[in-house]
N, C-alpha and C positions, 0 to 999 in steps of 0.2 A: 695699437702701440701709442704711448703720449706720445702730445709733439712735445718738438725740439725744438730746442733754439741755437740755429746757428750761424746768423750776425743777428748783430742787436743793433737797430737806427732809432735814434731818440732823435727825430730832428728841433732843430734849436740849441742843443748843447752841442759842445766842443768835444771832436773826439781827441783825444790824449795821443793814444795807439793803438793799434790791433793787434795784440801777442798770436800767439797759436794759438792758444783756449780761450783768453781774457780778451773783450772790449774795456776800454778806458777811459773816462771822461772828465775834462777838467773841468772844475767848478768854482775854481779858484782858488783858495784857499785849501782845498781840500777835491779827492778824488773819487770818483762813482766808477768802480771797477765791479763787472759784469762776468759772472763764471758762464759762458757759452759751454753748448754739448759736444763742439768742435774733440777732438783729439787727435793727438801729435804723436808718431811713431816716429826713432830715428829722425828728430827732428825734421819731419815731415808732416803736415796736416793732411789728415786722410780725409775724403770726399765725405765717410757717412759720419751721423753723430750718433753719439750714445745717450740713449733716455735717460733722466735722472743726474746725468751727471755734473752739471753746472748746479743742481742744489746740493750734491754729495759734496762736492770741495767746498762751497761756502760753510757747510755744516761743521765739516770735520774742521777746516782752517777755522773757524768761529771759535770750536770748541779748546782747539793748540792752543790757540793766542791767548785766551784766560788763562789756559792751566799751566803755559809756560812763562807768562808775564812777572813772576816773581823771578826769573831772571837775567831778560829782557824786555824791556817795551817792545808795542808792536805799534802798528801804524791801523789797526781799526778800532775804529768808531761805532757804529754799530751795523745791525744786520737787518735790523728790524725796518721793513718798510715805513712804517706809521711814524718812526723817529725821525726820515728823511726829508730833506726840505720841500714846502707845499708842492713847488713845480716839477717835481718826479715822480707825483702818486699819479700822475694821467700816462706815467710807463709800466704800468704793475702788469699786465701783462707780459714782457716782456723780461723785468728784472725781477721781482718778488722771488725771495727765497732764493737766489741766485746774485745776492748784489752784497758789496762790502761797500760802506762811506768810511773814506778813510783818509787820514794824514797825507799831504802830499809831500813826500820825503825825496829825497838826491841819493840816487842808487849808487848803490857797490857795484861795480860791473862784473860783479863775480857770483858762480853759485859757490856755494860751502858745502859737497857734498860730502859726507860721512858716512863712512864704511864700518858697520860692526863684523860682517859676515862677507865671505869670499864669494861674490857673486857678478853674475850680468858684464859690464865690459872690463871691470875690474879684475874679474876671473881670468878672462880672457890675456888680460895684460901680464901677468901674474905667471899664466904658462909658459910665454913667451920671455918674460926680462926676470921673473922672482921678485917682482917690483909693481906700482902703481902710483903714478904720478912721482916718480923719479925717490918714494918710499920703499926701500928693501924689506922684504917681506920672509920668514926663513922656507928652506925648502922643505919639500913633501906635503907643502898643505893639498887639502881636499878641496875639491867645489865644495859649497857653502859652510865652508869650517869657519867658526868663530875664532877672531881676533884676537889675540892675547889684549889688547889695547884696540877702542875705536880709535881709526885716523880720519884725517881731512885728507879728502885730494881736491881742490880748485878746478873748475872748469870757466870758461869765458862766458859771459852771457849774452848770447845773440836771437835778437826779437825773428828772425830768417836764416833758414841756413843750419849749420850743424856746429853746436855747443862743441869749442874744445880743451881737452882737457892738461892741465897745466900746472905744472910743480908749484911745491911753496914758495920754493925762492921767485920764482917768475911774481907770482900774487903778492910777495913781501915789495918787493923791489915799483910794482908800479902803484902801490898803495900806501908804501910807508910800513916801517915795523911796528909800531905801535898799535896801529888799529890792526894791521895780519894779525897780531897776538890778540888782540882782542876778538877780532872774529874768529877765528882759530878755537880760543876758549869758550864761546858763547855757544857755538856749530856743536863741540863735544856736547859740553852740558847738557843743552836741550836737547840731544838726542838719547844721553843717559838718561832725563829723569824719564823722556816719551818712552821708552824702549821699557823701564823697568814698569810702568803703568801698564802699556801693552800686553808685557808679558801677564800682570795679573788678571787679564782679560783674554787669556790661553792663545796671543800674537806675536811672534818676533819680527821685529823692525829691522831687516837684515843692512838694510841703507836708507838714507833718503836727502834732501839737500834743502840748505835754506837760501835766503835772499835776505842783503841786510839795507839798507837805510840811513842818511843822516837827516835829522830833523832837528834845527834849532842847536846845533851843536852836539846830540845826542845821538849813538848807534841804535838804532830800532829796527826790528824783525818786519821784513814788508812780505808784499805776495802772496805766496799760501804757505800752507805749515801741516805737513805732514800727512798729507791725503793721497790716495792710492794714483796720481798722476806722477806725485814728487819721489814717493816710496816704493818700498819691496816691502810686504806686508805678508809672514809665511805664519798657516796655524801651527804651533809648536806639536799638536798631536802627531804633524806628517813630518815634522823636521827629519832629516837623516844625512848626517854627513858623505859627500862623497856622490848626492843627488840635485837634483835640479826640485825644490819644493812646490804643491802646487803652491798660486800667489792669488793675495785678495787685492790685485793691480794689474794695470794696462802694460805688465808682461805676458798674459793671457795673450792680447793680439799681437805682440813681438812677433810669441811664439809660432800664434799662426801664420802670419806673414813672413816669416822667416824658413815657411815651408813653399812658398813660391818663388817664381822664376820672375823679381823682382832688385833693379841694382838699390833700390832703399833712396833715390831721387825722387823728387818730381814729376810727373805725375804720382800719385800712391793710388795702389787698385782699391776696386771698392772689396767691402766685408761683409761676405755674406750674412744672412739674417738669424743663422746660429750664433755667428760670433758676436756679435751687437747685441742678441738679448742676454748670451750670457755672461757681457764685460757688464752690463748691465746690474747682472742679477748681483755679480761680485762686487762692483762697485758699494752699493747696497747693502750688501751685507756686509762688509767690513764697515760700514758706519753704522752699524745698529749693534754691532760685536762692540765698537771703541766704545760709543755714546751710550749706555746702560741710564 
């Protein structure tokens, strides 16, 4: 099996933070953010890593941030080792191919996550109220039935702990209405034009969530952008409404762990060596499916 990486010690730089997947490092001006093979269930970091998957998100969010910059900036810089400053090439083992040099922007404390399809805890909420995130939704839908309209529902953004989730009005009210509506507008967008590209590459983008940024007075797209950590990534050949699809994302392990005798706290059990090679393999292959 390759190795992993899952912390990354540059000593002599400043680390920023430790997210659940991301190391962070300030450089001043600008940030040296590290996709680790760590992953996070239930806002949980699990003990094992997954191969490949710190360069899977750098690729795929490399690839968003161009193709959705016509409308929003984003906060990277580039990806390419050889362009980053002299004192980082004696890290290449460790970050090559797994690093973003980027803009250091003043976060939104919000995700923007975007729902096309009735799925994951939004489903769940939906059984229970007809509703998700305090949005009425009508009755009789199916699991994974399509939206008449993508919505936003807001959740909190916490680097520990479990992301929660949280009406418009709450995200209006501690941000201002002006930029709500403007993250609001930009979170659809970008998930329309991703979604409708996707599909041409036989994908539906059932959800997925962004992260936004100010920079210089400007809103800019930060973090990642659309890779099977942030997504529900379903091949439209298996779509069926009224089903659970399989996923080219780290619903796979949900699933599995969702079948133990586990309260979803801390400690998180380890994953046997089935489930690792083949979050792996789907990792994988949904970035060879987007990236043609």
């Amino acid at each position: 099996m390759k190795k992993t990486i899952d912390t990354v010690n540059l000593n002599g730089l400043k680390l920023f933070k430790r997210g659940k997947v991301r190391d962070v490092f300030d450089l001043g001006s600008e940030l040296l953010i590290v996709s680790t093979d760590r992953i996070s269930c239930f806002d949980v970091v699990l003990p094992n890593c997954i191969p490949h998957k710190g360069e899977v998100l750098t690729k795929l969010s490399s690839f968003w941030f161009s193709f959705t910059k016509d409308i929003v900036p984003n906060h990277l810089i580039t990806t390419d080792l050889k362009k980053f400053p002299k004192e980082l090439q004696q890290y290449k083992d460790q970050i090559d191919r797994r690093s973003m040099l980027t803009k250091k922007a003043e976060l939104v404390p919000f995700e923007c996550v975007v729902r096309g399809y009735l799925s994951g805890s939004g489903w769940r909420e939906y059984q229970e109220k007809l509703s998700i995130c305090g949005i009425n939704l009508p009755s009789g839908l199916k699991e994974s039935a399509r939206l008449s309209q993508p919505i936003l529902t807001p959740a909190t953004k916490e680097d520990t702990g479990h992301d929660i989730n949280v009406s418009l009005e709450y995200m209006e009210k501690q941000i201002g209405k002006d930029l709500f509506n403007k993250l609001k507008n930009l979170s659809i967008a970008l998930y329309q034009k991703a979604n409708q590209y996707a599909e041409s590459k036989g994908i539906i983008i059932a959800d997925t969530k962004f992260e936004f940024g100010l920079y210089q007075g400007e809103v800019i797209l930060i973090d990642e952008a659309l890779t099977p950590d942030s997504s529900r990534f379903w091949p439209k050949v298996s779509y069926k409404v009224g089903t659970s699809p399989p996923s080219f994302d780290k619903q796979f392990v949900r699933d599995y762990l969702d079948t133990l005798d586990w309260d979803k706290s801390y400690p998180a059990p380890e994953l046997p060596p089935d489930i690792i090679n083949e979050t792996s393999r789907k990792y994988l292959e949904i970035c060879n499916l987007l990236i043609v």
